[in-house]
TIZA-938406 format. One record per residue: residue number from 0; x, y, z of N, C-alpha, C in turn. Coordinates in Angstrom, 2 decimals, decimal comma. Atoms other than C-alpha are relative to their C-alpha. Example, Ala and Ser with C-alpha at 12.3 -4.5 7.8 and 13.67 -1.06 7.14 Angstrom:
BEGIN
   num       n.x       n.y       n.z      ca.x      ca.y      ca.z       c.x       c.y       c.z
     0      0,89     -1,19      0,00     12,30     -4,50      7,80      0,90      1,20      0,00
     1     -0,82     -1,19     -0,06     13,67     -1,06      7,14     -0,77      1,09      0,73
// end
This chain:
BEGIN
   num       n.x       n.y       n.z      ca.x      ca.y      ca.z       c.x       c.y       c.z
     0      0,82     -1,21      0,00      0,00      0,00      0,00      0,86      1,26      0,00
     1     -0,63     -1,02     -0,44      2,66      2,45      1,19      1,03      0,29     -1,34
     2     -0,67     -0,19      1,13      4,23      3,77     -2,34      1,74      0,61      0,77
     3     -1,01     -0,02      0,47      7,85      3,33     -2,43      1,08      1,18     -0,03
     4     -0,87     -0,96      0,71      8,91      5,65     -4,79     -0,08      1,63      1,16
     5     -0,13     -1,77     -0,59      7,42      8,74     -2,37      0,47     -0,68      1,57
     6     -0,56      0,45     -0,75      8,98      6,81      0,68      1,76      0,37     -0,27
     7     -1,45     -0,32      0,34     12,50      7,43     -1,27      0,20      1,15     -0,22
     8     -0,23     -1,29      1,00     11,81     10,79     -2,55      0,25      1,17      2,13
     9     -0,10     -0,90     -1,42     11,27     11,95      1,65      1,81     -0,59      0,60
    10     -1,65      0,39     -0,95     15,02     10,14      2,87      0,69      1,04     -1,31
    11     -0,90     -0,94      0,67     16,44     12,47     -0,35     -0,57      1,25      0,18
    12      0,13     -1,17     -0,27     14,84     15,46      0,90      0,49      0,16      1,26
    13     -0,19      0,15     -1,57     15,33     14,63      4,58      2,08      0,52     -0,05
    14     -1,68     -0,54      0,02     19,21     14,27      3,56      0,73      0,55     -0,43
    15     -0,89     -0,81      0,73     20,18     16,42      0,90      0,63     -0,77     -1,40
    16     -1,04      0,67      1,00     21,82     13,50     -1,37     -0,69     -1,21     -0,18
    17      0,12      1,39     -0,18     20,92     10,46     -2,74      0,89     -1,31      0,36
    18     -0,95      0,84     -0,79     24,07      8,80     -1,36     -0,33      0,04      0,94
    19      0,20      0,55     -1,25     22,74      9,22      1,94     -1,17     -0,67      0,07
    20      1,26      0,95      0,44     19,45      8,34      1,18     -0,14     -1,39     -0,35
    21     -0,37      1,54      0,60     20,59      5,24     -0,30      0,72     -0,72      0,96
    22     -0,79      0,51     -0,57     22,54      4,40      2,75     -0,87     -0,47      1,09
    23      1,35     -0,17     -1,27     18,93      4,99      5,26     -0,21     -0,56     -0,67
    24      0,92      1,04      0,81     17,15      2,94      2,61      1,12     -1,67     -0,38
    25     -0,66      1,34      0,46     19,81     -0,14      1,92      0,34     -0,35     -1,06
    26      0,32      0,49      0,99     19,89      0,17     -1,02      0,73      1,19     -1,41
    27     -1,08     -0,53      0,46     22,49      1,55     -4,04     -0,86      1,37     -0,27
    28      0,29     -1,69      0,68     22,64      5,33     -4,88     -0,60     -0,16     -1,35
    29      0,75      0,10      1,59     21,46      4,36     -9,02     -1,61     -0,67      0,15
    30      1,79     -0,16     -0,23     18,17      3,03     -7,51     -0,37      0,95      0,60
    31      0,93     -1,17     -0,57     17,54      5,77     -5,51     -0,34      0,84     -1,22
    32     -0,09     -0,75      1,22     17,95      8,03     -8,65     -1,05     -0,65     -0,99
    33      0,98      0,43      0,98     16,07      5,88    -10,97     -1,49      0,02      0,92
    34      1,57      0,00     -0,87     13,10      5,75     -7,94     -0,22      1,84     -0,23
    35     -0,10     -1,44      0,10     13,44      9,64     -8,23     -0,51      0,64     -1,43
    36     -0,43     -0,34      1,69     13,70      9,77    -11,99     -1,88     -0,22     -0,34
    37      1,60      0,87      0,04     10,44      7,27    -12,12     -1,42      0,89      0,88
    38      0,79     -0,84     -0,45      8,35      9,50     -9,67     -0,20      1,18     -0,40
    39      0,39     -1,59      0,97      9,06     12,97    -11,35     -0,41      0,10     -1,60
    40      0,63      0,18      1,08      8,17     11,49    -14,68     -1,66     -0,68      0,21
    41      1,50      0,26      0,17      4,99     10,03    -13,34     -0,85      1,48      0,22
    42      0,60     -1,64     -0,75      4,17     13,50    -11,52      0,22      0,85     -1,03
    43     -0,65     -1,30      1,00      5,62     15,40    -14,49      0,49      0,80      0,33
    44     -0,62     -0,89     -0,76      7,24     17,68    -12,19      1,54      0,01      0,03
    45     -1,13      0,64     -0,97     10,67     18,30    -11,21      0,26      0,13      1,24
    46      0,09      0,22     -1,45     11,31     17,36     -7,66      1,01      0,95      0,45
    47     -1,24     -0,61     -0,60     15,12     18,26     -6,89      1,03      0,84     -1,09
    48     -1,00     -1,05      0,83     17,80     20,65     -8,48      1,07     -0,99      0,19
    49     -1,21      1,09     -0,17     20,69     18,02     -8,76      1,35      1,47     -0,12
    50     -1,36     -0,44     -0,12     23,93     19,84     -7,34      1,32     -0,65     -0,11
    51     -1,46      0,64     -0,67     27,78     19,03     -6,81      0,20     -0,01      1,22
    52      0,01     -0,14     -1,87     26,85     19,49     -3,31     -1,43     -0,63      0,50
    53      1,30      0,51      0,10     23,89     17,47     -3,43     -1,31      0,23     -0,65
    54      1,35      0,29      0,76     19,93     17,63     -4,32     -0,61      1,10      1,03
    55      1,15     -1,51     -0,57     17,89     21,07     -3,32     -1,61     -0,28     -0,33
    56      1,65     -0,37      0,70     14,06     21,03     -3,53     -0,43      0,68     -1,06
    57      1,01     -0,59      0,74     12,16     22,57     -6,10     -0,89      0,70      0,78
    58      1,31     -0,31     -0,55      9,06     24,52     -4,95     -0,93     -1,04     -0,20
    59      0,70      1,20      0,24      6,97     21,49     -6,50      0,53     -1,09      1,17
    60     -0,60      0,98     -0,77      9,36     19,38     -4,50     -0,27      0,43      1,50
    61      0,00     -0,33     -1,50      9,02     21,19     -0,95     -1,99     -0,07     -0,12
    62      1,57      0,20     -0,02      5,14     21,08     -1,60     -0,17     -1,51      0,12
    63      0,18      1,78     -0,66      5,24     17,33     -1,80      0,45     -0,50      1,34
    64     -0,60      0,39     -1,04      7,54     16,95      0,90     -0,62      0,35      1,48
    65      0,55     -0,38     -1,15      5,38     19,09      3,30     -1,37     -0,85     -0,13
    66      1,59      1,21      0,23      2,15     16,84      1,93      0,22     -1,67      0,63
    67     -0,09      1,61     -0,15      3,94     13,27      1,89      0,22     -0,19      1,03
    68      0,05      0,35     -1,79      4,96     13,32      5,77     -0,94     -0,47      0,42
    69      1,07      0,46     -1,01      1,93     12,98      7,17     -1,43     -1,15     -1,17
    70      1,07      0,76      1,33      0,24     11,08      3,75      1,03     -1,79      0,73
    71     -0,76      0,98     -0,57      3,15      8,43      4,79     -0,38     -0,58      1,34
    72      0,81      0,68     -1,23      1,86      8,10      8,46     -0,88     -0,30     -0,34
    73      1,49      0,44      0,25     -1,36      7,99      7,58      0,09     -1,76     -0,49
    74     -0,21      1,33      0,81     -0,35      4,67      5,14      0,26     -0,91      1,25
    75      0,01      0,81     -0,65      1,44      3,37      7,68     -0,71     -0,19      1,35
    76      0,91      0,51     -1,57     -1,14      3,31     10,81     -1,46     -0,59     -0,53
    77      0,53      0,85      0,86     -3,39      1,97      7,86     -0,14     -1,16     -0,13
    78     -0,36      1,32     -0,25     -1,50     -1,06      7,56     -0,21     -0,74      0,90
    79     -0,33      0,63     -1,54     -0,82     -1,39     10,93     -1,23     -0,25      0,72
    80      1,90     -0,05     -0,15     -5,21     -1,10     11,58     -0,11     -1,12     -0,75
    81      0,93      1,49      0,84     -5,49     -3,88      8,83      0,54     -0,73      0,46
    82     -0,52      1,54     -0,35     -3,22     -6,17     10,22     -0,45     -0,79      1,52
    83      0,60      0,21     -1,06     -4,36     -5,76     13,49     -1,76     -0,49     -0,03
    84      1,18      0,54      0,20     -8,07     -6,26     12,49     -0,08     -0,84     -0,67
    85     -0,41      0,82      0,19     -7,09     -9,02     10,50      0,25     -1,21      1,40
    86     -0,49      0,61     -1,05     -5,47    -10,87     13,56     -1,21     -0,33      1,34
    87      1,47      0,21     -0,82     -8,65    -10,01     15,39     -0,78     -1,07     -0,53
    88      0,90      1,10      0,54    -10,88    -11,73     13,18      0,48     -1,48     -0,30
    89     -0,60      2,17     -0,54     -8,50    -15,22     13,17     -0,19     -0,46      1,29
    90     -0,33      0,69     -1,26     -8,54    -15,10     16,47     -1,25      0,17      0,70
    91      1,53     -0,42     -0,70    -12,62    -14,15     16,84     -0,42     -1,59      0,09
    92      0,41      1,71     -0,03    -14,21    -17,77     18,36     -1,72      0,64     -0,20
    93      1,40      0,33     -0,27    -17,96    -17,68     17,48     -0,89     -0,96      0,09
    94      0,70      0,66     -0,96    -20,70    -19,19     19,32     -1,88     -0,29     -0,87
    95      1,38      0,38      0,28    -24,09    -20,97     18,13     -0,87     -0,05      0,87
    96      1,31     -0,30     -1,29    -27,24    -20,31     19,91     -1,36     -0,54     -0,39
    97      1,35     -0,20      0,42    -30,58    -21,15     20,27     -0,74     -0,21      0,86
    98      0,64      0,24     -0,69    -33,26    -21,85     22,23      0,23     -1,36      1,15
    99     -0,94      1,05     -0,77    -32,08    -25,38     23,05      1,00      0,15      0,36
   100     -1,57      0,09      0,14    -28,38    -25,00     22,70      0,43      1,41      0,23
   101     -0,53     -1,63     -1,05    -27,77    -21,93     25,16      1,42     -0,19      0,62
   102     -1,72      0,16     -0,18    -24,38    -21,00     26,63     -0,49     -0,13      1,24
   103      0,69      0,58     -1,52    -25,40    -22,46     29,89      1,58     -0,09      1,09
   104     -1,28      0,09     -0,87    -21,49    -22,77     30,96      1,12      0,31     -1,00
   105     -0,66     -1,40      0,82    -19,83    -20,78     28,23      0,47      0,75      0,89
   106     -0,26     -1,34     -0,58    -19,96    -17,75     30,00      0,66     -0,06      1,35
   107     -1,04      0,31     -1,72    -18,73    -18,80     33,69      1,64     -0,49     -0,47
   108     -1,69      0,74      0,82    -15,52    -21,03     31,56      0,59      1,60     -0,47
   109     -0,81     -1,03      0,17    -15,16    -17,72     29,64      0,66      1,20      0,53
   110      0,00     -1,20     -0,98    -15,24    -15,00     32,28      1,85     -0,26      0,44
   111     -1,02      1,01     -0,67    -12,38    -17,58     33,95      1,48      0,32     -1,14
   112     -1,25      0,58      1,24    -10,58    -18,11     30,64      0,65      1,89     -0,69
   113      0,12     -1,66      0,31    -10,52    -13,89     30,04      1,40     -0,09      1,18
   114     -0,97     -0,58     -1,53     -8,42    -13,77     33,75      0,69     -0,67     -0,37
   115     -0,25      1,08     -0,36     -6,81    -16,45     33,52      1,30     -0,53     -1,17
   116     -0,57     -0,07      1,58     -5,03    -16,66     29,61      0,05      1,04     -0,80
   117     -0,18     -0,99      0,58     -6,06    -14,28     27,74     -1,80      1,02      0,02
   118      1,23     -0,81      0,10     -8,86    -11,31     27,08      0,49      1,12     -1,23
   119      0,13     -0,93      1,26     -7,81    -10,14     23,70     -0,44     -0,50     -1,21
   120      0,32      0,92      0,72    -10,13    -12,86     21,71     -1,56      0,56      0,38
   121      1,09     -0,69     -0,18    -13,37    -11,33     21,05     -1,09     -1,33     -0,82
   122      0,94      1,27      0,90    -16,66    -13,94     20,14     -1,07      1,07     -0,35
   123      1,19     -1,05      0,58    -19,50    -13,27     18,56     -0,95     -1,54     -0,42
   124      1,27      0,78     -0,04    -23,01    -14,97     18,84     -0,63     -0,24     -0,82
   125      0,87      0,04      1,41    -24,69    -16,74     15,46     -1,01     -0,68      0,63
   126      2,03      0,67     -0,21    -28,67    -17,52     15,88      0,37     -1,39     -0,50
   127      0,39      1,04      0,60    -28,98    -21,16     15,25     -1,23      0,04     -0,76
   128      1,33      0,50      0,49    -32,62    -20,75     14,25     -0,28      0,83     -1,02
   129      0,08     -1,21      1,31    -32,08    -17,77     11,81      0,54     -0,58     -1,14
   130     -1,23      0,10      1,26    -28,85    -18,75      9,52      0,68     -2,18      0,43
   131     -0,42      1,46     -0,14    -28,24    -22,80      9,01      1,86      0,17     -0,02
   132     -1,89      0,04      0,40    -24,48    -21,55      7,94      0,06      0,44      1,69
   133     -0,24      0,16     -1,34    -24,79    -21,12     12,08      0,82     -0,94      1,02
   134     -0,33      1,14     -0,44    -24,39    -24,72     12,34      1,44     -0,43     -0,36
   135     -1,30     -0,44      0,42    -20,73    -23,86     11,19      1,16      0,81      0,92
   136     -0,49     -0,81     -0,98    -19,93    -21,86     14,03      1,41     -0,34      1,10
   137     -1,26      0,92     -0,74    -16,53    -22,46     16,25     -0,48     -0,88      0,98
   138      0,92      0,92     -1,34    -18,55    -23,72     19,12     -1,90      0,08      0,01
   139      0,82      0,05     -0,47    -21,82    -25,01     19,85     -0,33     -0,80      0,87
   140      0,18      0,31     -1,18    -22,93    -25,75     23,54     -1,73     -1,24      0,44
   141      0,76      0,21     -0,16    -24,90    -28,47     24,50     -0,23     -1,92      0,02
   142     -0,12      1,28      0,12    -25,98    -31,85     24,56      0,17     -0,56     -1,31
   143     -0,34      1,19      1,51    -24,90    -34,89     22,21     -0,81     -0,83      0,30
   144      1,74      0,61     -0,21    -28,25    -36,34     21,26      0,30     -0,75     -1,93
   145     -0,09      0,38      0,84    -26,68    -37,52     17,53     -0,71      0,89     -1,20
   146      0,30     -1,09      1,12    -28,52    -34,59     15,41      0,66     -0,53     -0,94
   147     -1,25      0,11      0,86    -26,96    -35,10     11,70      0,93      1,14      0,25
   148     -0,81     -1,39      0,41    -25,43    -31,37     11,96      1,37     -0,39      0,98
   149     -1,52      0,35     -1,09    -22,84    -33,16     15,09      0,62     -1,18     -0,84
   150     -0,88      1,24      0,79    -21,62    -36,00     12,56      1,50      0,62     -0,28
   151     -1,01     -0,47      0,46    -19,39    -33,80     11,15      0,72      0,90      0,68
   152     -1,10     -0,75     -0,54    -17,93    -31,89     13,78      0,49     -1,17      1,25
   153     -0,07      0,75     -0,94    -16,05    -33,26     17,23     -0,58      0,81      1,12
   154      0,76     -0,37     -1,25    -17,32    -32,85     20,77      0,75     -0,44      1,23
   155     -0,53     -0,48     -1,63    -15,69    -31,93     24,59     -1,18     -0,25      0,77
   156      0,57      0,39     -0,89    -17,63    -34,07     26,57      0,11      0,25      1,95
   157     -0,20     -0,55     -1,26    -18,08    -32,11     30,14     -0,45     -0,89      1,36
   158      1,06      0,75     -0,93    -20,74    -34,22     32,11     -1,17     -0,42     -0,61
   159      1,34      0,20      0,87    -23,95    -35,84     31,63     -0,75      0,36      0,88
   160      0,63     -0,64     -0,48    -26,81    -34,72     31,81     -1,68     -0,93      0,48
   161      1,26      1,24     -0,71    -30,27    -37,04     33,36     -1,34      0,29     -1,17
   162      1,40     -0,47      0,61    -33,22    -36,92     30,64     -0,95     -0,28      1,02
   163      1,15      0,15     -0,43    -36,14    -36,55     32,14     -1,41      0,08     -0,44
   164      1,47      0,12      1,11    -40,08    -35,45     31,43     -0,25      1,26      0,02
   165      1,18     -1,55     -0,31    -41,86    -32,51     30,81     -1,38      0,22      0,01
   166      1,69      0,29      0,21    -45,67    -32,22     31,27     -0,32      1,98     -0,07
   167      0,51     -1,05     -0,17    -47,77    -29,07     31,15     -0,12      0,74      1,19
   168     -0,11     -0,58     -1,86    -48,20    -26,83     34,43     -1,30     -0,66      0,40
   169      1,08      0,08     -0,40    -51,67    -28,00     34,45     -0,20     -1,55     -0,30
   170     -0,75      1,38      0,16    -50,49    -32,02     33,89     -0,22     -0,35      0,92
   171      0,36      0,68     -1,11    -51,79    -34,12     36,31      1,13     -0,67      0,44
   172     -1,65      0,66     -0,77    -48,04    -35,39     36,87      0,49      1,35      0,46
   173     -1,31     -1,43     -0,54    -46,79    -31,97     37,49      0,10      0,57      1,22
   174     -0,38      0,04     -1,31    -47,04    -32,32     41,05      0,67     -1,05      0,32
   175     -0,82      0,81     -0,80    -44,83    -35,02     41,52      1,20      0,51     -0,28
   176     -1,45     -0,56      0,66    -41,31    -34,77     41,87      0,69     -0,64     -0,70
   177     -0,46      0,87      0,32    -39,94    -37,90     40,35     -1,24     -1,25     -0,71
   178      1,12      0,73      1,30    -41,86    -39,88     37,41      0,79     -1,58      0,03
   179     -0,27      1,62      0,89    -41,73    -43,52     36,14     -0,39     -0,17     -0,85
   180      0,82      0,28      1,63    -42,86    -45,16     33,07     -0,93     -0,66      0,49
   181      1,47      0,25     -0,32    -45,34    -46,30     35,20     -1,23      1,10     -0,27
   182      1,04     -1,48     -0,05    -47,10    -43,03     35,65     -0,32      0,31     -1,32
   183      0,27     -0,48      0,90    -46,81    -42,21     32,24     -1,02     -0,86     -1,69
   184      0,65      1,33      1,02    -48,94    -45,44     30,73     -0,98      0,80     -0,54
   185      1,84     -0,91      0,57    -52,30    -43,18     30,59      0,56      0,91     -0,93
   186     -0,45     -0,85      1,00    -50,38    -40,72     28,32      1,26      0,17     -1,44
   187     -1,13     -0,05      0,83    -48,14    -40,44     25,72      0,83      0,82     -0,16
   188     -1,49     -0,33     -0,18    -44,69    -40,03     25,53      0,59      0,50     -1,28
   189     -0,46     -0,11      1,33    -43,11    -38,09     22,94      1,39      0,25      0,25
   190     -1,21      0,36      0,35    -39,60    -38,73     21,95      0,47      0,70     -1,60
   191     -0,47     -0,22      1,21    -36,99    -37,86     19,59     -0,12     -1,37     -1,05
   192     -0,23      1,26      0,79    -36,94    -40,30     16,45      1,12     -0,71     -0,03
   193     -0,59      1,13     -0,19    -35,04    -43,31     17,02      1,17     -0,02     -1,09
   194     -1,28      0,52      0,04    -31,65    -44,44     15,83      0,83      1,74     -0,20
   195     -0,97     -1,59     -0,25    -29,86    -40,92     16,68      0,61     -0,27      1,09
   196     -1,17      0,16     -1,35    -28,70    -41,87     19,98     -0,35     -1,77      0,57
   197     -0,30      1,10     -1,39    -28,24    -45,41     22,02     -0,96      0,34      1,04
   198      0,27     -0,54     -0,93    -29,18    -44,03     25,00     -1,92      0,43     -0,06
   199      1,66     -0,58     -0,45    -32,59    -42,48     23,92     -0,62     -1,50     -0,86
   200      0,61      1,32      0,77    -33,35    -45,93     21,41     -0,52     -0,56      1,54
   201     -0,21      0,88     -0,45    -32,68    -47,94     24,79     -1,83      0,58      1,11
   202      1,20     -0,69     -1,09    -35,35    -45,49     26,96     -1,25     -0,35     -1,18
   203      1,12      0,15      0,66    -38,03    -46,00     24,14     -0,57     -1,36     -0,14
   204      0,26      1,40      0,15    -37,68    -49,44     23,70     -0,46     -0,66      1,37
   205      0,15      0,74     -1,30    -38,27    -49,87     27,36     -1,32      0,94      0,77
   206      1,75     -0,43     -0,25    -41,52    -47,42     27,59     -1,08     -0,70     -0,87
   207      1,18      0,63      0,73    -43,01    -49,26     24,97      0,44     -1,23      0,07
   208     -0,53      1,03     -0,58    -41,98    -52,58     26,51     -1,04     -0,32      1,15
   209      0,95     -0,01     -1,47    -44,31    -51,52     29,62     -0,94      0,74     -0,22
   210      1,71     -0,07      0,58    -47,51    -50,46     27,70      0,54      1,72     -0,19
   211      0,06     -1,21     -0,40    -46,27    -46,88     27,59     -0,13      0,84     -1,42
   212      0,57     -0,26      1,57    -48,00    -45,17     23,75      1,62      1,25     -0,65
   213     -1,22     -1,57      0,23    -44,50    -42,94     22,40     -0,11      0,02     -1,69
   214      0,88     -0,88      1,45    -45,23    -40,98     19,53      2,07      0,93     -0,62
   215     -1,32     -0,58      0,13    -41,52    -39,96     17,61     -0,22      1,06     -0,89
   216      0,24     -1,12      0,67    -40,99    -36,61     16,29      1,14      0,43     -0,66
   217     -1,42      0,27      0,44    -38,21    -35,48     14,13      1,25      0,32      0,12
   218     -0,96     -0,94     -0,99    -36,51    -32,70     16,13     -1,14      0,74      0,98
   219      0,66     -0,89     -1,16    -37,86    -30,76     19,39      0,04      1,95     -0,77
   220      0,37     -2,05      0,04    -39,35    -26,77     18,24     -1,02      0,06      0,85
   221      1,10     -0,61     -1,00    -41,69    -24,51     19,91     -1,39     -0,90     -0,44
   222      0,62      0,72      0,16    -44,41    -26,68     18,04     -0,35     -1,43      0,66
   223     -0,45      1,00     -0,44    -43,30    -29,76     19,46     -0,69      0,00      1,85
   224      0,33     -0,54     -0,84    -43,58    -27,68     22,72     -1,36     -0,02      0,64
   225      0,96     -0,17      0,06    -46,82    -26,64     22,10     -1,17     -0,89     -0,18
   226      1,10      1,17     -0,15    -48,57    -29,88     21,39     -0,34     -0,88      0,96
   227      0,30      0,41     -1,01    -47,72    -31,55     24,44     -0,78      0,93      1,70
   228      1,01     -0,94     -1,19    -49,11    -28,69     26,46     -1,81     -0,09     -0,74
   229      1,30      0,27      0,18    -52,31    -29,05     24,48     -0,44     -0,99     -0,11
   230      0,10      1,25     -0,27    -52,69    -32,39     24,65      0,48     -0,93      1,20
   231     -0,56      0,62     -1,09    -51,12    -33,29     27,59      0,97     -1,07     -0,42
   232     -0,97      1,11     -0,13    -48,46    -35,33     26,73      1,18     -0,13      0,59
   233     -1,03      0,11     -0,61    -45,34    -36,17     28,25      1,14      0,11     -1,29
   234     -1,22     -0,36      1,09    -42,06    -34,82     26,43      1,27     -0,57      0,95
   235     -1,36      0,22     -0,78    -38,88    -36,79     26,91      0,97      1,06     -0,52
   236     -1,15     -1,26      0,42    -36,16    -34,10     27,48      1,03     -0,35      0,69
   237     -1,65     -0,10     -0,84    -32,38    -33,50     28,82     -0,57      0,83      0,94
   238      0,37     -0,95     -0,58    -33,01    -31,79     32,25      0,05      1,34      0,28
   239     -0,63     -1,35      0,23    -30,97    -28,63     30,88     -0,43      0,29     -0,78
   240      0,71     -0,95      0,29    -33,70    -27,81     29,23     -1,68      0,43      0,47
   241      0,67     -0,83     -1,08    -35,77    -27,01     32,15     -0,80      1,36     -0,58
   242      0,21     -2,16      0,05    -35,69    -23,15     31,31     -0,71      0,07     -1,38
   243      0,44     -0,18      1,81    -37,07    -24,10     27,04     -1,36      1,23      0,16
   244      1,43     -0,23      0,09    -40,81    -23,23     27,87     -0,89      0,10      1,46
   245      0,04     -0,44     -0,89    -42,29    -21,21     30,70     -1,70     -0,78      0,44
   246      1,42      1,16     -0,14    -45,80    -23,63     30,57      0,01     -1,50      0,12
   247     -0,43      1,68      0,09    -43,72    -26,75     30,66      0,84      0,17      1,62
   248     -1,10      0,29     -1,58    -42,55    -28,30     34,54      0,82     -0,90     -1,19
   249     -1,22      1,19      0,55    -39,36    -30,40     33,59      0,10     -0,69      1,44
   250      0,13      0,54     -0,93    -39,60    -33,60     36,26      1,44     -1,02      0,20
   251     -1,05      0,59      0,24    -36,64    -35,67     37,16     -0,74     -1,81     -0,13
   252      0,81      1,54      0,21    -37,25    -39,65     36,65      1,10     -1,05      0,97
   253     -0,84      1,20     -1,19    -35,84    -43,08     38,40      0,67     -0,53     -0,82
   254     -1,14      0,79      1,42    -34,21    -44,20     35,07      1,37      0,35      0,17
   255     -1,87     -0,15      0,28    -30,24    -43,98     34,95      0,24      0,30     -1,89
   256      0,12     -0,12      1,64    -31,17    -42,96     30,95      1,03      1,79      0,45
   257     -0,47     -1,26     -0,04    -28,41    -39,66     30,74      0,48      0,36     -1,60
   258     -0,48      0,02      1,06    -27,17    -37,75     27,99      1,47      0,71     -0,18
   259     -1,08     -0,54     -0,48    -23,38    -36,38     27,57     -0,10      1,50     -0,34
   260     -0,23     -1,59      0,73    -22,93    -32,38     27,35      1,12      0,90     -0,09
   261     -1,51     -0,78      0,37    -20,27    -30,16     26,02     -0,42      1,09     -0,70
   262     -0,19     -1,37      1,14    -19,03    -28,13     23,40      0,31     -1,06     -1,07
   263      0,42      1,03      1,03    -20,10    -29,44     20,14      1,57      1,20     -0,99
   264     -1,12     -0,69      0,52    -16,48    -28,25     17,72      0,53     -0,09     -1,33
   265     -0,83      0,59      1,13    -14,96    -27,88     14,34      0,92     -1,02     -0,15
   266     -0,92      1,38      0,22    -12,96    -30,84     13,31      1,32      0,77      0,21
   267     -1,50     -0,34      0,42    -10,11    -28,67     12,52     -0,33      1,27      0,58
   268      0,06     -1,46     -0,91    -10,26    -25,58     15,22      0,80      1,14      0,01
   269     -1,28     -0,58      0,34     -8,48    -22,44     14,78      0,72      0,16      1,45
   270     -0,87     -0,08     -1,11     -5,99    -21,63     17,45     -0,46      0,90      1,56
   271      0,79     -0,83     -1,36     -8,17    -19,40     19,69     -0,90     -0,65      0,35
   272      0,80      0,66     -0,61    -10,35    -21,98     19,93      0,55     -1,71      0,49
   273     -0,79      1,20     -0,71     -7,59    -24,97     20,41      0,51      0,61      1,40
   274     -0,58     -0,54     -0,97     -6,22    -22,52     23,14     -1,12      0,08      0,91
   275      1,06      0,13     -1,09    -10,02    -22,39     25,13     -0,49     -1,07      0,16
   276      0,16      1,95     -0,19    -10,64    -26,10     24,54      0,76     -0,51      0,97
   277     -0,81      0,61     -0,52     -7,49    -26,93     26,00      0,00      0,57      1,83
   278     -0,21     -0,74     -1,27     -8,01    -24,22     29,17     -1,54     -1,00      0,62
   279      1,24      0,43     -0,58    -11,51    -25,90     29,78     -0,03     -1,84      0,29
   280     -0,49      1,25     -0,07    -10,12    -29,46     29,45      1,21     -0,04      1,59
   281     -0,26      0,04     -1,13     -8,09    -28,65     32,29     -0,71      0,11      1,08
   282      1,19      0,23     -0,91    -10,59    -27,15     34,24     -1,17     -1,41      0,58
   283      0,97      1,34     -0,45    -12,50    -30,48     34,03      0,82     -0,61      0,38
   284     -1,26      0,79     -0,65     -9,71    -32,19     34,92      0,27      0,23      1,88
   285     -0,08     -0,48     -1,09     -9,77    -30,55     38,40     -1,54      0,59      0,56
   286      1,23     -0,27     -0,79    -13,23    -29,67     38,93     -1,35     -0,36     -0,96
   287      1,27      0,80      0,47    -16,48    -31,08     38,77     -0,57      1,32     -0,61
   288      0,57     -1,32      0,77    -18,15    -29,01     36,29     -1,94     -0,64     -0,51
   289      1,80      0,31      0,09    -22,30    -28,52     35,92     -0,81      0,88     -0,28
   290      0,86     -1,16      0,14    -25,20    -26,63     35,42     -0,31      0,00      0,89
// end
């Protein structure tokens, strides 16, 4: 960006000569001259009065020279702005969100990981439910339930988490505190669709084993939401998502059915996000970590 030729033309005004000029720049006295030669033929001007005692300004030439000083800073705190905002944006980690898949222990890890390493790595929050190129994001928080969109990335398994039920507030279970698949024979059970996880196959196969009607759906939305509150049905959920829907209790159960939760991750992570992986992998390493 920073032209050269008017970079050479200020060290031969600065010094009087293009031998010294050429000595501040590195570089032989016949390039300085030809960089000289090459700039007053693009400008059409002449720059310097060539002496036996060196190189005098011109009036054309002291007019540039009082212009290009501060045209020269300018260039270079230019550069020095792009490279730095550059460096920012390699090193920006952003974060997928959504209704399900909230930063539920994000923000406590990062607060930590700010003190602690570093706090000159700025994120930035993509909607899951707006932009699918979301599901692209450096991190997304949450349980591993087999979705296709987690095939293709890896996952920082933190803890697991207990599925449980959700009924309506007005759910004739939603005064207990602890459910069975007994309780839930009179109603139906809705579930994610089958072969996505182990874990939730093994819980379905064993409500409808003991008379219990489960109805599979193909992902959990506010719809999903919304039907078991009008119908009363029972929604199998992870218990970290309690907080989804302010008309839904979330109940705990007697099953040992859990699911694992993390940080769902690019295969190939850039370095601001191998450097908070690795700070939060310690942390688990030394402390029980939870919602």
């Amino acid at each position: 960006m920073l032209n050269h030729q008017l970079a050479t033309f200020i060290q031969v005004a600065e010094n009087g000569s293009f031998s010294k000029a050429a000595e501040k720049l590195y570089i032989t006295p016949s390039a300085v001259i030809q960089q000289i030669n090459n700039l007053e033929q693009e400008l059409q001007v002449t720059l310097f009065k060539r002496t036996r005692h060196g190189t005098q300004l011109t009036p054309a030439g002291d007019y540039l020279f009082q212009q290009a000083g501060p045209l020269i800073q300018t260039c270079r705190e230019i550069e020095e702005n792009l490279i730095l905002i550059h460096r920012q944006d390699q090193q920006k980690i952003t974060i997928g969100t959504s209704l399900l898949m909230k930063c539920r222990v994000f923000y406590p890890l990062w607060t930590r990981f700010q003190k602690e390493v570093s706090d000159q790595i700025p994120v930035e929050l993509l909607d899951l439910a707006l932009n699918t190129e979301a599901y692209k994001a450096d991190l997304i928080e949450g349980i591993d339930d087999g979705e296709p969109w987690q095939h293709s990335r890896s996952f920082l398994s933190l803890f697991r988490v207990p599925i449980a039920v959700a009924v309506a507030r007005d759910h004739p279970l939603a005064s207990k505190t602890c459910l069975t698949l007994a309780d839930m024979r009179p109603y139906t059970l809705v579930t994610i669709r089958s072969n996505m996880s182990d874990e939730l196959d093994r819980l379905q196969q064993e409500a409808k084993a003991l008379g219990v009607h489960v109805v599979e759906v193909p992902r959990y939305d506010l719809s999903v939401f919304s039907r078991c509150i009008v119908r009363q049905d029972c929604l199998q959920t992870p218990l970290c998502w309690k907080d989804i829907h302010p008309d839904l209790v979330t109940i705990p159960c007697d099953w040992d059915y859990s699911l694992a939760y993390g940080f769902h991750y690019a295969k190939n992570p850039s370095p601001a996000v191998q450097e908070f992986l690795r700070f939060v992998r310690q942390v688990a390493e030394t402390e029980v970590l939870h919602l």
